[in-house]
N, C-alpha and C positions, 0 to 999 in steps of 0.2 A: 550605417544610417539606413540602409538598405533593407537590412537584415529588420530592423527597428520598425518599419514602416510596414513590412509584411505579414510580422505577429500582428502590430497593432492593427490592420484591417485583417485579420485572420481571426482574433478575438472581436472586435465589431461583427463579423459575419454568424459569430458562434451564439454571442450574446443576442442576435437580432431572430435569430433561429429557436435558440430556447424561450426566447420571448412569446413567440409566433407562438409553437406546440403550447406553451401553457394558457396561451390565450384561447388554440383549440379545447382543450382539456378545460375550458373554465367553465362550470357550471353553479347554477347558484340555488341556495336552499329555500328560501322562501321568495312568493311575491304575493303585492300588496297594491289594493285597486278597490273597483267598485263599477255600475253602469245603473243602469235604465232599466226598469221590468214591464209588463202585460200581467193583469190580475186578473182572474177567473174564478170566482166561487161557483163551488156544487155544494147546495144547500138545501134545505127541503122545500125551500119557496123559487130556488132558481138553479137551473139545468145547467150542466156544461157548457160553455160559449155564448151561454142565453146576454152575459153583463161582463164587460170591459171594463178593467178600471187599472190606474197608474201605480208604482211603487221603485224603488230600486235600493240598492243599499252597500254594505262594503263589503270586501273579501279579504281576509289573509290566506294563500295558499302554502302550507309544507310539503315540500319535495319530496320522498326521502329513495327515491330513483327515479327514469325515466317511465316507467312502467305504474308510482303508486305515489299515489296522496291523500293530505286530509286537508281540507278546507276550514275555515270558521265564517262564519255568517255572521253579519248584523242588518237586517231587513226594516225597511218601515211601507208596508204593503195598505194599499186602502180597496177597501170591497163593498160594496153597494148591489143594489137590486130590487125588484118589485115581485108580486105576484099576481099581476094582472093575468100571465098566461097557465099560470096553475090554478087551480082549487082546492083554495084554503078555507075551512072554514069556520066562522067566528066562533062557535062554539064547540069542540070535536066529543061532546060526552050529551049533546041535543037528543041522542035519540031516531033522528027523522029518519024515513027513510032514505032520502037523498045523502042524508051524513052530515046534514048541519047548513048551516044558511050561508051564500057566500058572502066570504071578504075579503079584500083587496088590502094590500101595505108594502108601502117602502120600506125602504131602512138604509144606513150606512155607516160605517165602522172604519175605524184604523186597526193594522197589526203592525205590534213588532214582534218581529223577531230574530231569534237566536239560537243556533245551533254549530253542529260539528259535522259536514259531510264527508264519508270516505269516497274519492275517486279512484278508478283504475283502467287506463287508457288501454285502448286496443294494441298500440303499437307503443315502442319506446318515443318521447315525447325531446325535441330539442335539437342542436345545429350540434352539437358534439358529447360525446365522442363520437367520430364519423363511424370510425368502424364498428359498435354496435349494431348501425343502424338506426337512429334512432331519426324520426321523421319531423319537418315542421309540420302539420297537422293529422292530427287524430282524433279521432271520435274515444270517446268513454261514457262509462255508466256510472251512476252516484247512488249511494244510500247512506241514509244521517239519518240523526236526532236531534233536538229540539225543544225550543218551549218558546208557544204562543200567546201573546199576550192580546186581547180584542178588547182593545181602547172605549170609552166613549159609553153611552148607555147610564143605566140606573149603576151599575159595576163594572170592575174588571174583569174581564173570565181569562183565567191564564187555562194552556191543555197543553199537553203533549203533541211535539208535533214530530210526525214519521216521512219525512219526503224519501220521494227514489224517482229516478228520472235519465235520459242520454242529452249529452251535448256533444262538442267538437270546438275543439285551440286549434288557434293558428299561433306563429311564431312570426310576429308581424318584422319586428328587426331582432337584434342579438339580447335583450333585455326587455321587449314587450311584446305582451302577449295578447291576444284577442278573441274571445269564447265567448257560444251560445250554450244555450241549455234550454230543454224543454222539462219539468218536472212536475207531480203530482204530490201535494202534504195529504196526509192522513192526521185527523187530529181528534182527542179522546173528548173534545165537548161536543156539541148539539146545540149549542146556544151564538155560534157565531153572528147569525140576525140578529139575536137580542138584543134590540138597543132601546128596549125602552117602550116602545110602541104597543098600540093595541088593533087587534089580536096578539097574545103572545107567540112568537116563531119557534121557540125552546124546541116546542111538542106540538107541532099547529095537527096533529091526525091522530092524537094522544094513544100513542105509538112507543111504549120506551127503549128504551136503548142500551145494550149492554155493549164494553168492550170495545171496537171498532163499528161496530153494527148500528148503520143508519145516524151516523157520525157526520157532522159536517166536513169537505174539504177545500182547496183551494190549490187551482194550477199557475203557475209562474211559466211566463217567458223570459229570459233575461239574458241581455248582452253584457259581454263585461270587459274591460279593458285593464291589463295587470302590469306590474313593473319586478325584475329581477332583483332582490336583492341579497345580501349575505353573502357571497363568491366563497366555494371551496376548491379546491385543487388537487387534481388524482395523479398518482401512476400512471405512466403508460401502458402500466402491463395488467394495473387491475379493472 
């Protein structure tokens, strides 16, 4: 009976052990989440930090080590502004010497958007495997593609949209995770103001545009909060 009693807590001891290691060893493939943004249009009627405005949206993140990922986007970003502190002028083919007569306009618009960002974290990203190395927080860099869609107006203008930007994860518990990011879009239209309004903003300095050049853009702040899902399970030795 004796004998009986000390396999069986010898086998509990073993079972509670290999339990433990694979729970170190568990890491998981995707997470799934979303938060809050800060919206910043650089436009040709409004400057960098010149207009604040709100947006946020969802993320799925893919793993596929602690060192690399891809992200997928879905954004609903809103951007607004005026040009009371630039000069725009009503007519930009006037003639005059001064370059045209001045005019003043609002405007305001919705995006969505949609893209695919690659990340690749400074350091290995996560609570295990311990002996990696791999750390709860890191900083990394992003670069994605995209397509913008700018709601609202006399149309829809969809562009290309080019973000790249740094953030920094934390590994807030064992399955959530908590990231900022600071990032810059690049985007192939010129008509983001467009909504409608007169003067037109398309070309307010009848100015054209080729390519990237003199392209409207838009900077994102954004928090995010993520959850672990899909678990796989490694080797100890790989």
């Amino acid at each position: 009976m004796n004998r009986f009693r000390i396999l069986v807590a010898t086998l509990a001891v073993a079972v509670a052990a290999t339990m433990r290691a694979q729970s170190d060893l568990l890491e998981y493939r995707w997470e799934i989440g979303g938060g809050p943004a800060l919206v910043f249009p650089i436009t040709d009627g409004v400057s960098f930090m010149q207009s604040v405005n709100l947006g946020g949206g969802l993320v799925a993140r893919r793993n596929f080590n602690p060192r690399m990922g891809l992200r997928m986007n879905l954004s609903l970003l809103h951007a607004s502004g005026n040009t009371r502190s630039t000069f725009i002028p009503a007519d930009p083919g006037s003639g005059t010497p001064e370059g045209g007569v001045y005019a003043s306009r609002s405007w305001s618009r919705n995006m969505l958007e949609m893209g695919c960002v690659g990340e690749l974290n400074f350091w290995g990203y996560g609570e295990g495997p311990r002996y990696k190395g791999n750390k709860r927080l890191t900083p990394y860099i992003l670069l994605g593609v995209g397509v913008m869609m700018a709601l609202g107006g006399e149309k829809t203008d969809v562009a290309l949209a080019l973000p790249v930007g740094l953030g920094v994860k934390y590994k807030v518990a064992k399955r959530l995770n908590l990231g900022f990011e600071w990032r810059f879009t690049f985007t192939t239209t010129d008509r983001l103001e467009e909504d409608g309004g007169k003067p037109s903003l398309a070309d307010p300095y009848g100015v054209k545009s080729e390519g990237l050049k003199n392209k409207d853009q838009y900077s994102t702040m954004m928090v995010t909060l993520t959850y672990d899902i899909s678990p796989k399970y490694r080797k100890c030795n790989n």
